[in-house]
C-alpha positions as CSV (number, residue, x, y, z in Angstrom):
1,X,132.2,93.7,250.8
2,X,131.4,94.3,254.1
3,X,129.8,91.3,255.8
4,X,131.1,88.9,253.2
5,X,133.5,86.2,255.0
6,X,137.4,86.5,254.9
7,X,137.2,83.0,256.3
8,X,137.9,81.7,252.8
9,X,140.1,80.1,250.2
10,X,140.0,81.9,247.1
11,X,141.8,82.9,244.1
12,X,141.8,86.6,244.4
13,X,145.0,87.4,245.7
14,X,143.4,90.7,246.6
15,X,145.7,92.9,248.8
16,X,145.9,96.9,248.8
17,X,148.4,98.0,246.2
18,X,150.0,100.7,248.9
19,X,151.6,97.1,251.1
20,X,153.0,95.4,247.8
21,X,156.2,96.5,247.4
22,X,157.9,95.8,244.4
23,X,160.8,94.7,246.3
24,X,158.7,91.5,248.1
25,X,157.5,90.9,245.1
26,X,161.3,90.0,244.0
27,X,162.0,87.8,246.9
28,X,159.3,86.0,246.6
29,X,160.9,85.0,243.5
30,X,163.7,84.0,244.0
31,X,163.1,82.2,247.1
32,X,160.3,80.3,245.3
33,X,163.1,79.6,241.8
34,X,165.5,77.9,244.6
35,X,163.2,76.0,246.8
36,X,159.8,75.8,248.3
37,X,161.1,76.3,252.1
38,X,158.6,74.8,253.7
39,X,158.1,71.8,255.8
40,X,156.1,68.9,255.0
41,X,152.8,69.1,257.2
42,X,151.0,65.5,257.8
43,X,147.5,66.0,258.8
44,X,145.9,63.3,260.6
45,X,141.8,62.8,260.6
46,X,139.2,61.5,262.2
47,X,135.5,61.2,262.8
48,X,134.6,60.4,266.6
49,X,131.3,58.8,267.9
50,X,129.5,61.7,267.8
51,X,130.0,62.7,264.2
52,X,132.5,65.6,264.4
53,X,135.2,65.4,262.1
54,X,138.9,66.0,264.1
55,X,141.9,67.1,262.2
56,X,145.3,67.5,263.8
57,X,148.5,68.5,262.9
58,X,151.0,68.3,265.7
59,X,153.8,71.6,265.6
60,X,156.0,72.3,268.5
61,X,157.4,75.5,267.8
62,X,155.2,77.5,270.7
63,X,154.1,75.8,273.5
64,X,150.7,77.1,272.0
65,X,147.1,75.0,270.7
66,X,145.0,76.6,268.3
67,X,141.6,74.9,267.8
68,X,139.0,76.0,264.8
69,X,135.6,74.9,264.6
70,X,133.4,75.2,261.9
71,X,129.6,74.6,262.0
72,X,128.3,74.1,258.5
73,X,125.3,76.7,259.8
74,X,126.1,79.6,257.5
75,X,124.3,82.8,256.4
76,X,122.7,80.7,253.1
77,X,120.8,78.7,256.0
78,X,119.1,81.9,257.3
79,X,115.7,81.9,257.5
80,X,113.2,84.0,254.9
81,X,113.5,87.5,255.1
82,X,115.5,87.3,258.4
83,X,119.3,87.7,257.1
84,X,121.6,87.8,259.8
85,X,120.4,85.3,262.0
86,X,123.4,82.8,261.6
87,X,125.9,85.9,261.7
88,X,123.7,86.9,265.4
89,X,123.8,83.0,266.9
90,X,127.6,83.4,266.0
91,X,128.5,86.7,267.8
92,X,126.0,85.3,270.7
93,X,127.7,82.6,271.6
94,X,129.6,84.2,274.3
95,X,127.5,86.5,275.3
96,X,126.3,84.3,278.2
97,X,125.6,80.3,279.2
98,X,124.1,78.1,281.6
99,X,127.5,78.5,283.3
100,X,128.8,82.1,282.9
101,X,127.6,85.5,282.1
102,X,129.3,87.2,279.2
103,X,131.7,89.1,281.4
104,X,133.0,85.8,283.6
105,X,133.5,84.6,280.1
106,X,135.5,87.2,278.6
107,X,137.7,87.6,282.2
108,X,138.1,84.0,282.1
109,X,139.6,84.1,278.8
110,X,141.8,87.1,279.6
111,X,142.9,85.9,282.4
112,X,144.6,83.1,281.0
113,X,146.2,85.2,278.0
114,X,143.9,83.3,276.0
115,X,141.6,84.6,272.5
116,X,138.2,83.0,272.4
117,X,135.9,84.3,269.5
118,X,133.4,83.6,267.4
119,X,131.4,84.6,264.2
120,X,129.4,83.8,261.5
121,X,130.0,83.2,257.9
122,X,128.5,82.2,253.9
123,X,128.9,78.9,254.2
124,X,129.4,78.2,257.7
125,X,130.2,80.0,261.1
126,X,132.9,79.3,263.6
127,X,134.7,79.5,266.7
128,X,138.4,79.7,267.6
129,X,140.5,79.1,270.4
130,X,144.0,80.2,270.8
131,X,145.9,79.6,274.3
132,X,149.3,78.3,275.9
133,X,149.6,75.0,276.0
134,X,149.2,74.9,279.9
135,X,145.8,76.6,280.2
136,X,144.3,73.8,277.5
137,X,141.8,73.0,280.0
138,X,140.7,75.6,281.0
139,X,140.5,76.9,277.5
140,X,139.1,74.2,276.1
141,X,136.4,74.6,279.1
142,X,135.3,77.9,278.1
143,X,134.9,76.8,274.4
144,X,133.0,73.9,275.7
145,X,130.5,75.8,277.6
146,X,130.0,78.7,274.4
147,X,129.6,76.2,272.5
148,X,127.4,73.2,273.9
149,X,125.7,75.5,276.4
150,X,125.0,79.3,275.2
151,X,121.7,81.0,276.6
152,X,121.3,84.0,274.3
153,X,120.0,86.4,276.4
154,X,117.1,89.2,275.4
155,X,119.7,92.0,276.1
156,X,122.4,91.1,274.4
157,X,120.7,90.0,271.5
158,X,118.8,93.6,271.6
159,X,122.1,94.8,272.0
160,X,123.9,93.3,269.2
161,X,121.1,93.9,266.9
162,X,121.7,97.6,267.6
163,X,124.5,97.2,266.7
164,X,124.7,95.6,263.9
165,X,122.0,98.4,262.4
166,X,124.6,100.9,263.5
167,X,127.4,99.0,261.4
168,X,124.8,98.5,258.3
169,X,123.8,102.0,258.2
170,X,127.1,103.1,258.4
171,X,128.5,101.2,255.6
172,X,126.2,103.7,253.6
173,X,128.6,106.4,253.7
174,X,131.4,104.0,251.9
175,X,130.9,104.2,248.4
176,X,133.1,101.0,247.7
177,X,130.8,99.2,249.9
178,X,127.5,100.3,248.7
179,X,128.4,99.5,245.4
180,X,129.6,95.8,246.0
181,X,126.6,95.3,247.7
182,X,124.7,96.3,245.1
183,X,126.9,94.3,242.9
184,X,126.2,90.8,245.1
185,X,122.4,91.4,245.3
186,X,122.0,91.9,241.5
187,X,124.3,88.7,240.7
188,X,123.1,86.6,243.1
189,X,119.5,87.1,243.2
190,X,117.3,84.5,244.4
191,X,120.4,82.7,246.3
192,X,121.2,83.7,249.9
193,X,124.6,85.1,248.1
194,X,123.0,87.9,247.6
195,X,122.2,89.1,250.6
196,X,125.2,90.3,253.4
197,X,126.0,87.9,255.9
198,X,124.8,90.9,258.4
199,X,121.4,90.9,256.7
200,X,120.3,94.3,256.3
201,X,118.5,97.2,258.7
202,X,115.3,95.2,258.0
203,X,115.7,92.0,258.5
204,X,117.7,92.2,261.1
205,X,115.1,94.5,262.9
206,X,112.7,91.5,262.7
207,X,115.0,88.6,264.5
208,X,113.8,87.5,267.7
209,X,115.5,85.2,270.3
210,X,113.1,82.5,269.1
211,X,115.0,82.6,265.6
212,X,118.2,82.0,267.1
213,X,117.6,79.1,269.3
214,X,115.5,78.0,266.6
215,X,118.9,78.2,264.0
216,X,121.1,76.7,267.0
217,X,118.7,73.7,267.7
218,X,118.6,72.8,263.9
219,X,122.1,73.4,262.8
220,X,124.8,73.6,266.1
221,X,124.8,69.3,265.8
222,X,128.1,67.6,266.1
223,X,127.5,65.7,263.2
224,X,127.5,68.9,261.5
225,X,130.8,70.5,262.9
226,X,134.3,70.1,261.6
227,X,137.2,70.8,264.3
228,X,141.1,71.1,263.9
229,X,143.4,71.1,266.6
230,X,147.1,72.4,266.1
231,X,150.0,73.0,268.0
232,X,151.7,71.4,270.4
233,X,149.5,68.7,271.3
234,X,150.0,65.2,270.7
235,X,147.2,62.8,268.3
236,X,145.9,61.0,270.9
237,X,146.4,64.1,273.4
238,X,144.0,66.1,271.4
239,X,141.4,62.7,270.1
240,X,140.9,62.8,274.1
241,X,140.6,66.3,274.4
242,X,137.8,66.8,272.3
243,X,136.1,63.8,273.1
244,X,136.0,63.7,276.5
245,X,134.9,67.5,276.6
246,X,132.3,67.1,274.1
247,X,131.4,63.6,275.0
248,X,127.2,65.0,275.9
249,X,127.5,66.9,272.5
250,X,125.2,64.1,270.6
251,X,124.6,63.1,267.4
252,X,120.9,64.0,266.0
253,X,118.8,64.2,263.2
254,X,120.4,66.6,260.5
255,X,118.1,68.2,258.0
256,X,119.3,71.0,256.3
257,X,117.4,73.2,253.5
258,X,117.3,73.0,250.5
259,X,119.4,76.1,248.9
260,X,118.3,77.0,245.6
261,X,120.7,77.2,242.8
262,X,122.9,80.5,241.4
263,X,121.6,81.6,237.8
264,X,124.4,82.8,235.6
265,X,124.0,86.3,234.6
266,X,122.7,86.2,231.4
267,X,122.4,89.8,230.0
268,X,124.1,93.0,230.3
269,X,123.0,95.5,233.1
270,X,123.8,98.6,234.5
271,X,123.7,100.1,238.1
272,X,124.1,103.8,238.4
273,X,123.8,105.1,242.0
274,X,124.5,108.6,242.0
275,X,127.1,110.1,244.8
276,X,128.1,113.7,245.3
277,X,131.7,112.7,245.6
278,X,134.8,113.2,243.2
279,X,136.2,109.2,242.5
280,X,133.5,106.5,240.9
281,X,133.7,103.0,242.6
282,X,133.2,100.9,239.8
283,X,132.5,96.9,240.2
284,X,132.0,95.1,236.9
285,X,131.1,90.9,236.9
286,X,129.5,87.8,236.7
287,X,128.8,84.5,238.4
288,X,132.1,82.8,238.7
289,X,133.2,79.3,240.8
290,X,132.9,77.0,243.2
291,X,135.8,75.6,245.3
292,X,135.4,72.3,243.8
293,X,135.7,73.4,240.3
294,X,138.6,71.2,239.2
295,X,139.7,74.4,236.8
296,X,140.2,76.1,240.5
297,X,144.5,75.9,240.0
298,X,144.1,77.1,236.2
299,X,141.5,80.1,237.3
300,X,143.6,81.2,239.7
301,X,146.6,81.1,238.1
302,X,144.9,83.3,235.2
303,X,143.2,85.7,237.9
304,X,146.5,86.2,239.0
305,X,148.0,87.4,235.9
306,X,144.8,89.3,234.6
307,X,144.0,91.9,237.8
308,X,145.0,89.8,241.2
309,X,148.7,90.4,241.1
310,X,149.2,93.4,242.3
311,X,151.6,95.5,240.7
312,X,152.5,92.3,238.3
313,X,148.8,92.5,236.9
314,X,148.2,93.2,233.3
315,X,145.3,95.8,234.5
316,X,147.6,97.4,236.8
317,X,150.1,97.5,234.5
318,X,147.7,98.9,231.7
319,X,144.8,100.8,233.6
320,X,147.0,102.0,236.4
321,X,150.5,102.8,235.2
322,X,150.3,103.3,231.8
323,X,146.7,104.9,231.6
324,X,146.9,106.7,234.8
325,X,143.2,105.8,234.9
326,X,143.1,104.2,238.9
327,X,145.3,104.0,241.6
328,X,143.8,100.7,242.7
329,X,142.4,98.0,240.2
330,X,142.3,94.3,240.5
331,X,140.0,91.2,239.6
332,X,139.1,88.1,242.4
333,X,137.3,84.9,242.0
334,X,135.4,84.2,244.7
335,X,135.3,81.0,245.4
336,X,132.5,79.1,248.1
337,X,130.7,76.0,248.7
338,X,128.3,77.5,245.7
339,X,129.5,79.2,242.4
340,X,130.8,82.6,243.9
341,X,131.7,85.6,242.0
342,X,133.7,87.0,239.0
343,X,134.2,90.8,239.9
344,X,136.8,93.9,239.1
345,X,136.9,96.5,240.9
346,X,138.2,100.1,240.3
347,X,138.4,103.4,241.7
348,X,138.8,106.5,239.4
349,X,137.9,110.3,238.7
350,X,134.2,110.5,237.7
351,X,135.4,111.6,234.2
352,X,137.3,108.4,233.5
353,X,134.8,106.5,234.2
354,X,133.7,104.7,230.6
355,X,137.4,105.2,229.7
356,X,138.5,103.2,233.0
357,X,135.4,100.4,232.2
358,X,136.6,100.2,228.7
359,X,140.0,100.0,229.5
360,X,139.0,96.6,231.8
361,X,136.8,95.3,228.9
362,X,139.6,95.3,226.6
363,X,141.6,93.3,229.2
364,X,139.0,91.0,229.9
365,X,138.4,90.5,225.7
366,X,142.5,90.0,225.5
367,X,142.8,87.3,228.2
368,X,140.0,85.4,226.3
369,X,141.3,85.2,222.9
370,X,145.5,85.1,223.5
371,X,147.8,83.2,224.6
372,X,149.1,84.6,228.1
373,X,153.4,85.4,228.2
374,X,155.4,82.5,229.0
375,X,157.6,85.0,231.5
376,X,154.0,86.0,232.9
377,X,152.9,82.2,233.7
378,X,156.5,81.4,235.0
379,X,156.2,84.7,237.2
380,X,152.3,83.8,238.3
381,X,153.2,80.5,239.2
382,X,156.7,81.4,240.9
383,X,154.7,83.7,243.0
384,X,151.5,81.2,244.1
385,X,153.7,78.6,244.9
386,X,156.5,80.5,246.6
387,X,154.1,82.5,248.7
388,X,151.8,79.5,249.4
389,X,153.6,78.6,252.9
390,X,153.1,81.8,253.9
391,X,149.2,81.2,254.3
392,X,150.6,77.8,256.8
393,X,153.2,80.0,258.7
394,X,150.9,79.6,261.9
395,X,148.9,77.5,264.5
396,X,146.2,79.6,263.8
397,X,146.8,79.7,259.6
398,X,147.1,75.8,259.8
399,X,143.7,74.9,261.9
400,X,141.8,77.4,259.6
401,X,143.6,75.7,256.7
402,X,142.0,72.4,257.8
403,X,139.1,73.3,258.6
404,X,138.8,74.9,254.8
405,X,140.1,71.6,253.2
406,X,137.9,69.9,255.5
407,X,134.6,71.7,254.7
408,X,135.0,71.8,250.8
409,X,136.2,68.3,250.8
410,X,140.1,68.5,249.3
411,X,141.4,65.8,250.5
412,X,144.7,65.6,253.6
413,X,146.9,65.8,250.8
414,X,145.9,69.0,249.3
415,X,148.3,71.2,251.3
416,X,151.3,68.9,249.9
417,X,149.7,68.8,246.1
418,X,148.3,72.6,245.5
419,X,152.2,73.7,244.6
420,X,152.1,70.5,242.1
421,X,149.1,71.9,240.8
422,X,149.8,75.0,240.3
423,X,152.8,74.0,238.4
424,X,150.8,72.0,236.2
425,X,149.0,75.1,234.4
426,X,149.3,75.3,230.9
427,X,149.4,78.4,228.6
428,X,146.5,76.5,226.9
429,X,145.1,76.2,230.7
430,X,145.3,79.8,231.2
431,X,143.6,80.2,227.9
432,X,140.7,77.9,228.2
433,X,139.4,78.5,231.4
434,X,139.6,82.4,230.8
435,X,137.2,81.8,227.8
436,X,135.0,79.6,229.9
437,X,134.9,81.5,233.4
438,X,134.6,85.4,232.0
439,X,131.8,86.9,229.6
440,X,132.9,89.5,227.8
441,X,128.6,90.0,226.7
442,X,126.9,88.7,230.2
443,X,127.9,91.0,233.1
444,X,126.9,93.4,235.5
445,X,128.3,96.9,235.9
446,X,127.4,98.7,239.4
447,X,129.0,102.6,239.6
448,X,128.7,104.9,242.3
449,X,129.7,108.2,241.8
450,X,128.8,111.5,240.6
451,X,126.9,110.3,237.4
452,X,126.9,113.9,235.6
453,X,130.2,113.7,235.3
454,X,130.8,109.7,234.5
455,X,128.8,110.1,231.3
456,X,127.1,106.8,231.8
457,X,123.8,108.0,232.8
458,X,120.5,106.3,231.2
């Protein structure tokens, strides 16, 4: 969904089908049947005088530091009828400061070889720094000043408003698009879920400057802000770092809003948006998760052997190959600091439509009532685990890492104990929490396509 953060941990495993070769698939494998080759990563944490929270993990592979920082001022914090101000204090950030215009900024950066960015999220929004070890200070200078000192100009704001329109109105030509946002604001409504992290061309129309240094004053606190620092840096190197460049970032008053709670989907409903176009974009779902759902190993471990393992899937394998139905099918959990969503998505000719929505039911209705293949479970969990150090193969992977196991509150150990986890799913796991996390009765069902021909029309 465009607009929806990537910035995540979930349990989709959503990748396009055309990049998963078979052939990976296989080495995964076998690499992950002889050994999990990766190295033991020690996290060390912190919470310094000001209230951030610090995590480090010292690598020394590149003489490179990544820094992530999260501020738990996300799009659910936006205020009434005014989505997209979080995602606009994000992306406004460097756009100017008491120090620098937007263009000494982004020549300072370059300069230096460095990448300084900065956006908004669900949950939170962030900011990232990525330079060579010897241009730390002046990096971590810029990211300073962006962050303790922005001025958020009238013009740029106008600007990025434009836009942003632009992008929103834009998005309406992609039907896969329209229809999960369709999906999200039908699931979610009531809950700032439910609305893009973009807003939309209304409410974004009505932000003014005041909004965002009103959201920035309430939310950008350092008792509110998680940072990771990674690379090669030493502990105390880096406890310094931040300190002494944040050291007039302080502490205040946090009060953050109430956010009101997601309501399951409870009945059956259909959204038919007709399209004069050839394939149907099909999203069928429900409420699903949070992150700290302790069934999140067991869900994803069944998501990946119901629709999120590519070519290994049971609805690829069904719906796809043996129906001929889609070319692309798969189902993801999303996963946030609320209950996210249960969704499948499909793409298929306007006359398979039902046959292509049945053919998912039936999947869905199997999952819930037998006992998942003991070769599938050993070849879901071969695959999670194996491919799990390929999501800490970076500075950059690690620090976001963090900050992730940071913000939902995982504990240091969790990069260390997801493989054990993962290992520890059951057949009667797999079972259970697929009859406890997917409704075969409750759901929503959003199709855009050319609804003469789909045969679902009301």
């Amino acid at each position: 969904m465009t607009g929806r953060r990537d910035f995540r941990m979930n349990c989709s495993n959503k990748r396009p089908l055309t990049l998963v070769l078979p052939a990976l698939f296989s080495v995964i494998l076998l690499w992950a049947s002889t050994s999990l080759a990766s190295p033991r990563i020690e996290p060390k944490r912190v919470v310094l005088k000001n209230g951030v929270t610090l995590l480090f993990v010292e690598t020394h592979a590149l003489p490179m530091v990544n820094i992530s920082v999260a501020i738990k001022a996300g799009a659910i914090y936006d205020p009434p009828e005014k989505g997209g101000v979080a995602g606009l204090t994000a992306a406004l950030l460097d756009e100017g400061t008491k120090n620098r215009p937007s263009k000494q900024i982004a020549e300072e950066i370059d300069f230096i070889g460095g990448r300084l960015s900065a956006s908004g999220g669900e949950d939170f929004s962030s900011v990232s720094l990525v330079v060579l070890k010897k241009d730390l200070a002046t990096g971590m200078e810029l990211l300073t000043d962006i962050l303790l000192n922005p001025v958020f100009p009238e013009e740029e704001l106008e600007r990025k408003k434009k836009e942003t329109i632009a992008a929103i109105i834009s998005a309406k030509d992609d039907p896969g698009t329209v229809a999960s946002k369709a999906f999200y604001k039908v699931v979610f409504q009531g809950h700032p879920y439910g609305i893009p992290v973009e807003g939309d061309e209304e409410s974004v129309s009505r932000i003014t400057r005041d909004d965002i240094v009103n959201f920035y004053q309430q939310y950008y606190k350092p008792n509110n802000t998680i940072i990771a620092v990674t690379g090669d840096i030493e502990y105390k190197e880096a406890v310094s770092l931040i300190e002494t460049s944040l050291k007039r970032w302080e502490k205040s008053k946090l009060k953050l809003p109430d956010v009101p709670s997601v309501n399951k989907v409870v009945s059956r409903d259909s959204i038919l948006i007709d399209r004069n176009i050839t394939q149907s974009n099909i999203v069928l779902g429900h409420t699903g998760i949070s992150r700290d759902n302790p069934d999140y190993y067991a869900v994803t471990v069944m998501n990946y052997i119901l629709g999120g393992g590519g070519f290994e899937s049971r609805m690829v394998k069904e719906i796809r190959d043996k129906k001929g139905l889609a070319y692309s099918v798969y189902s993801r959990f999303d996963v946030n600091k609320y209950p996210g969503a249960f969704s499948v998505e499909v793409q298929t000719k306007n006359e398979t439509a039902m046959e292509a929505i049945e053919g998912i039911k039936t999947e869905l209705k199997k999952i819930r009532e037998e006992q998942v293949q003991d070769e599938e479970l050993k070849n879901a969990k071969a695959y999670l685990t194996g491919s799990f150090p390929l999501r800490l193969d970076t500075n950059a992977k690690i620090s976001n890492f963090l900050v992730l196991v940071e913000f939902y509150n995982l504990g240091l150990d969790y990069i260390n104990e997801y493989v054990k986890k993962i290992d520890a799913v059951t057949k009667d796991d797999v079972l259970r929490v697929a009859g406890k996390y997917i409704d075969t009765e409750n759901y929503i069902t959003v199709i855009v396509g050319k609804q003469e021909k789909t045969g679902l029309q009301q």
